[in-house]
matplotlib code that plots the C-alpha trace (Angstrom):
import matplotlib.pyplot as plt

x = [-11.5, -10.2, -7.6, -3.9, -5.1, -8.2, -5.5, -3.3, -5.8, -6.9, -2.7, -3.2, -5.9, -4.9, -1.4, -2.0, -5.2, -5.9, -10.3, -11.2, -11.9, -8.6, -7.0, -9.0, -7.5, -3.9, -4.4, -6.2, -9.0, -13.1, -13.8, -16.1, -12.8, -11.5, -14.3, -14.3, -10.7, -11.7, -14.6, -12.6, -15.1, -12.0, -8.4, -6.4, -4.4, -0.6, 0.2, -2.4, -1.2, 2.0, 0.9, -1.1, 1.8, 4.2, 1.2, 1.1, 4.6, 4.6, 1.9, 3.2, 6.7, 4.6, 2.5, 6.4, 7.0, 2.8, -0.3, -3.1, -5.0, -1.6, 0.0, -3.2, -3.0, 0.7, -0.4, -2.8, -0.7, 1.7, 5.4, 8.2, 10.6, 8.5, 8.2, 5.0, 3.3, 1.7, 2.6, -0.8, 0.2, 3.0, 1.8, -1.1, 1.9, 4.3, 7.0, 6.6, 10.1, 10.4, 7.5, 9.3, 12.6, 11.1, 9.8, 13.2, 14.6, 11.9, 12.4, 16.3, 15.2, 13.1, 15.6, 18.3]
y = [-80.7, -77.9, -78.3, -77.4, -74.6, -73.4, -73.4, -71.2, -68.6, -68.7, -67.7, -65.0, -63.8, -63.8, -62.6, -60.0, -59.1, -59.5, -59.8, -62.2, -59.6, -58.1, -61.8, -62.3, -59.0, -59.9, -63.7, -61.6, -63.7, -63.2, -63.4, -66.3, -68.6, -67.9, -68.9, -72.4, -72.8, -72.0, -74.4, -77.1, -77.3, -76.5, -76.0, -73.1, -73.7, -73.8, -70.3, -69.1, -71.9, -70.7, -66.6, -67.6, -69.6, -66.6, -64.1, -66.5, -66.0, -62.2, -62.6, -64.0, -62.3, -58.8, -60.3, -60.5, -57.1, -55.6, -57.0, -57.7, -54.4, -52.6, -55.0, -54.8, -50.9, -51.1, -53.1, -50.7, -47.3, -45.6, -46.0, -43.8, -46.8, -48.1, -44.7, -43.8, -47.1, -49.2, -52.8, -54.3, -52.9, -54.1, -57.8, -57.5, -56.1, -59.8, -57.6, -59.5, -59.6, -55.8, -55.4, -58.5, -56.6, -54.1, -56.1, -57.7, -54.5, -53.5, -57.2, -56.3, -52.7, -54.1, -56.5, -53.6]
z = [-105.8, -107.7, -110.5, -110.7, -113.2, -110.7, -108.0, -110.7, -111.0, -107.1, -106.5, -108.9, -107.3, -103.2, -104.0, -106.6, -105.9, -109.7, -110.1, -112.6, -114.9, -115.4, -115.1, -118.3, -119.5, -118.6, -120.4, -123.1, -123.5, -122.3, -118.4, -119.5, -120.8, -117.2, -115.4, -117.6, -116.6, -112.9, -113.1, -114.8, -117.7, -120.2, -120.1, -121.4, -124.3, -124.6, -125.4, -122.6, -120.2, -120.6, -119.7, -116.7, -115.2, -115.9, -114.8, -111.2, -111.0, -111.4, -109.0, -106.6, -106.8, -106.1, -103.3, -101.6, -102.3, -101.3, -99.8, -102.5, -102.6, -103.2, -105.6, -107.6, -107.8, -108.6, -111.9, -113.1, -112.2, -114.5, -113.6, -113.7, -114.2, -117.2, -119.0, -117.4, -118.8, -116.7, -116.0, -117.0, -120.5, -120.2, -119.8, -122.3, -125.0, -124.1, -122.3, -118.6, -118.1, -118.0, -115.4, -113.4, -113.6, -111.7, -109.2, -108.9, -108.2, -105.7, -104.1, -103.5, -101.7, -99.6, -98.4, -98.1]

ax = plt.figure().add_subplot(projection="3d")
ax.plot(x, y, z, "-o")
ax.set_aspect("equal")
plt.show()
């Protein structure tokens, strides 16, 4: 049975299309600790708890907007509406709520 954290990372994964590699990138930590936390073997701390549960969210808040493949390349291309940075540096830097701003915004335009 896989646990509420392997279920976590699984979300991150279908709606963002995120490979375990760059989850380990976005949590900055080793592709190794993500496979523990996937496997149950150990549990992330509090301060990396806390990213993967906001990275899920992000996650899954794109997955509304773009099916995996593109949400995965809209993470990892330059933006015009983040200064030409890109949202994965974004996330690695602690500045999620900009990169979830814009996915608010493309949210409401899809809706319009």
């Amino acid at each position: 049975m896989a646990t509420a954290v392997a279920r976590k990372l699984d979300s991150i994964r279908e709606s963002g299309g995120i490979k375990g590699r760059e989850i380990a990138q976005l949590l900055e930590t080793t592709p190794q600790t993500v496979s523990r936390w996937q496997t149950g073997r150990s549990t992330p701390r509090p301060n990396s708890l806390t990213r993967l549960l906001r990275l899920e969210w992000l996650a899954g808040q794109l997955g509304q907007v773009y099916p995996p493949g593109d949400a995965r390349v809209w993470l990892f291309s330059p933006h015009r509406d983040l200064g030409g940075e890109r949202p994965v540096d974004l996330i690695t830097d602690d500045r999620m709520d900009e990169v979830l701003a814009i996915i608010d915004r493309l949210q409401s335009a899809a809706y319009t």
